[in-house]
N, C-alpha and C positions, 0 to 999 in steps of 0.2 A: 390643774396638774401641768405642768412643764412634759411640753410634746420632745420627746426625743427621734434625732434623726433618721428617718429608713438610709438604708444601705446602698438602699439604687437609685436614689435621685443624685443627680448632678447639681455644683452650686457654682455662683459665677467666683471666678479668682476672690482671696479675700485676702487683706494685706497679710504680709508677711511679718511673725512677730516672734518676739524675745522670751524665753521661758527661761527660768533661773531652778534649779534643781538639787534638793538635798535630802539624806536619806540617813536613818541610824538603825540601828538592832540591838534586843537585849536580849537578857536567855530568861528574863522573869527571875520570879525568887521560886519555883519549884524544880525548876527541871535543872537535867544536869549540864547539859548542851546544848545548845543554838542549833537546831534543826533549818533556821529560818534564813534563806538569802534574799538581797534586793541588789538592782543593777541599776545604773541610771547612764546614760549617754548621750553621746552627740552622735547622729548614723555617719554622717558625712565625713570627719574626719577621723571616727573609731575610738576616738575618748571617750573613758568606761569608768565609773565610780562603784567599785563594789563593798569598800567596806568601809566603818566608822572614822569620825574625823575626815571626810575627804573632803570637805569645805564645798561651798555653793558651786555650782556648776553653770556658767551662762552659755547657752548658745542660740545666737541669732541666726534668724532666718534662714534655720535648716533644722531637715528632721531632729527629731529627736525620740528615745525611750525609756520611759519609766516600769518598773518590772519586780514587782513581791513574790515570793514565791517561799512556802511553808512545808517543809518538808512533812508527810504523813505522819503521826506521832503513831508511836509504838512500832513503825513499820521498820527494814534495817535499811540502815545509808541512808535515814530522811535527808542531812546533810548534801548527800550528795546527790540525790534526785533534784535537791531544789536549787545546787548551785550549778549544773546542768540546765537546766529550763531557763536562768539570769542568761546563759553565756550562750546556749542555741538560738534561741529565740533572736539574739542580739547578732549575732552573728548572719541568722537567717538574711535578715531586715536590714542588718548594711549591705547584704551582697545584690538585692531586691534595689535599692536604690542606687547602688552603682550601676543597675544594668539598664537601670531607668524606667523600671514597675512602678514605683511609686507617685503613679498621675493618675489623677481619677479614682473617685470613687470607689469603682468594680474591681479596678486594678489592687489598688490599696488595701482592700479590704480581703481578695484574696489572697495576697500576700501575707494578711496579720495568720490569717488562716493556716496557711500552709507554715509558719514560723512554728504554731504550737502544735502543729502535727506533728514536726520536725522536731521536737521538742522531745513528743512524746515516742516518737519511734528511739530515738537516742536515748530515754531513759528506760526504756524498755528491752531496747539490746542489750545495754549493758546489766543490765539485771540478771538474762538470762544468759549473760557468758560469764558472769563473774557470779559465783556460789555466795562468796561475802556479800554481794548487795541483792542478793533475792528478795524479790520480794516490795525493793524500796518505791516508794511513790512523794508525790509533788503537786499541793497546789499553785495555782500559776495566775498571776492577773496581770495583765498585761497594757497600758496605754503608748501610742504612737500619736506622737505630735507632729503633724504635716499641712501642711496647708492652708492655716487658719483651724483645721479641726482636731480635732479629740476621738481615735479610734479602741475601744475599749474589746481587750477580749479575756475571756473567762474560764478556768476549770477549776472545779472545788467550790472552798470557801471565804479564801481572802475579797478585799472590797475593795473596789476604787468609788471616791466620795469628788462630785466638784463643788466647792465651797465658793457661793455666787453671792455675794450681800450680804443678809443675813442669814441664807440660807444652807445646807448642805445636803447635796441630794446625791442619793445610793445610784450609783450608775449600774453597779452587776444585782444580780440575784444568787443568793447562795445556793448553789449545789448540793443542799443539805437533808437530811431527814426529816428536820423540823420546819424547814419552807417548804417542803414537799406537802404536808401538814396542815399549813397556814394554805399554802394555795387549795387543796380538799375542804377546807373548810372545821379542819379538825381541831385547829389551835387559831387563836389570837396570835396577831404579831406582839404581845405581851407575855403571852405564855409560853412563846416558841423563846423569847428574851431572858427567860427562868429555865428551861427545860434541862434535864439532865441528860438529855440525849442533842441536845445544840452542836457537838461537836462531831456528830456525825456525819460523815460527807458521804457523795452517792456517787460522786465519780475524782478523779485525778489522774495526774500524768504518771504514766508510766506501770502500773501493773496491766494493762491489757492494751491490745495491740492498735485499738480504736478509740478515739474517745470525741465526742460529740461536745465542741465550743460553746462559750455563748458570747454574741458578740453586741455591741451597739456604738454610741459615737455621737458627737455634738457638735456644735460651732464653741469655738471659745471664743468670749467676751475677754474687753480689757478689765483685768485685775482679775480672774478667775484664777481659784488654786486649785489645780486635783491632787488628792489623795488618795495615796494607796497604801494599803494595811492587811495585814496578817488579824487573824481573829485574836490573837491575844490582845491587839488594842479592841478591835470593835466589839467583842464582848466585856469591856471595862470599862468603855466610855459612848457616850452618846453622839448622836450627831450635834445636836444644842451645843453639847461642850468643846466640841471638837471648831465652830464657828467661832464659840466665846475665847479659845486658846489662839486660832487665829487671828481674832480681831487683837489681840493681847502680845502678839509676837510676829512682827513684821517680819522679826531677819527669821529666815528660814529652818536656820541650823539649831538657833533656840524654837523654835514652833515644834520640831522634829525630836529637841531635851523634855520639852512642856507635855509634848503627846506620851510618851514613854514614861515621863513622870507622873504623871496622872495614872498612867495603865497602873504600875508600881504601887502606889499609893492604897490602890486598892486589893491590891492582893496577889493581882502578875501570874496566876498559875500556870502561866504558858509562854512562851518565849513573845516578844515585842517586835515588831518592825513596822517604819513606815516610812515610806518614798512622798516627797510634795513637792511640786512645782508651780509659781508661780507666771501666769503667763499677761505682756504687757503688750501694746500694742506703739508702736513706733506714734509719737504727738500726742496720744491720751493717756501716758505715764500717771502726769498729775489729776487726774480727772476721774471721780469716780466711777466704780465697777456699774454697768446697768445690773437692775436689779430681776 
């Protein structure tokens, strides 16, 4: 099993590296509306990519963030809870790195923290001063690229995936009823993958005044892609597929066409999104990713 990083170790400098960034969304073939936002940027100079067609995004050796966010189904304003938590969050994390938070581990990491707090108080006022969005809620998955690493944080049940080799491995855990389940011992992680109740979440942003992250974080290797997704792709496609579409679509913007056509393909009952970036390391461009 591939050890993931604790939070409070310190690591020495690691070079600084190049992530390339694209992201799309679809509303599925059931629904009537696109509940789903994704946000990608550069912190440093405030370049923001929030909708379709906004072409690959490079930014060298400087922050950067990728950001899915699925607005609650059935809930009012999903729309707008979720394009709320893209723009807080992003907003947080440039003003954190302006003030010069962003060093160190501890530092970092409470910043991610306090972004999706921020996040959630903001979708949470405005709920309760505007009668039209009562109510509304937001999953939120969040990665920060800094310093050689990968800061991942979590509420709901969208996924961040980093595609290393042949591999693709689930960085969050869902928020869900049915991993609740799987963790008891009550369901297989096969049956919680059939469950009629899979789409159940146990927490998100914005209906109560608290909400409890979840967070973790890696070094990135050269040629590592992370993924982030709304469940309407990761309940349609697998991680196996999701390497084999990678390995299939270098440029970005088609791997981002390939993942949503696949979702599609199979049936889409729920709106699509997925944010990926490619990250390189300055001299081992050509050289492959370790495994």
């Amino acid at each position: 099993m591939n050890r993931v990083e604790p939070f409070t170790a310190e690591f020495p400098a690691l070079p600084a590296g190049t992530i390339e960034i694209a992201g799309c969304s679809d509303v599925g073939l059931i629904r009537e509306r696109n509940e789903d936002s994704f946000l990608f940027g550069n912190l440093a100079t405030g370049e923001t990519t929030r909708e379709n067609d906004g072409g690959v995004m490079v930014v060298e050796a400087a922050p950067s963030l990728l950001v899915v966010a699925d607005g609650v189904g059935g809930a009012v304003s999903g729309e707008v809870a979720s394009d709320l938590a893209t723009e807080v969050s992003f907003r947080h994390l440039r003003e954190r790195l302006q003030s010069g938070a962003l060093k160190g581990a501890v530092p970092i990491a409470d910043s991610l923290k306090n972004a999706v707090i921020e996040a959630n108080s903001a979708i949470h006022a405005r709920s309760k001063s505007d009668p039209g969005h009562h109510g509304m809620g937001t999953t939120a998955t969040i990665a920060l690229v800094v310093q050689g690493m990968v800061y991942f944080a979590q509420v709901g049940d969208s996924r961040a995936y980093i595609i290393r080799s042949d591999n693709a491995r689930q960085m969050t855990k869902d928020q869900s009823l049915v991993q609740r389940m799987v963790d008891a011992g009550k369901l297989t992680p096969e049956q919680a993958e059939r469950s009629e109740h899979r789409n159940i979440i146990l927490q998100a942003l914005g209906p109560e005044e608290a909400i409890v992250p979840e967070f973790t974080r890696d070094r990135l290797q050269n040629g590592d892609i992370i993924l982030l997704c709304s469940d309407g792709l990761s309940n349609q496609i697998t991680a196996p597929q999701m390497v084999a579409l990678a390995a299939a679509n270098p440029d970005l913007e088609a791997l981002c066409s390939s993942l949503i056509a696949r979702a599609i393909e199979t049936g889409a009952p729920d709106n699509v999104t997925v944010v990926v970036g490619r990250y390189t390391i300055p001299g081992l461009e050509e050289q492959a990713p370790a495994a």
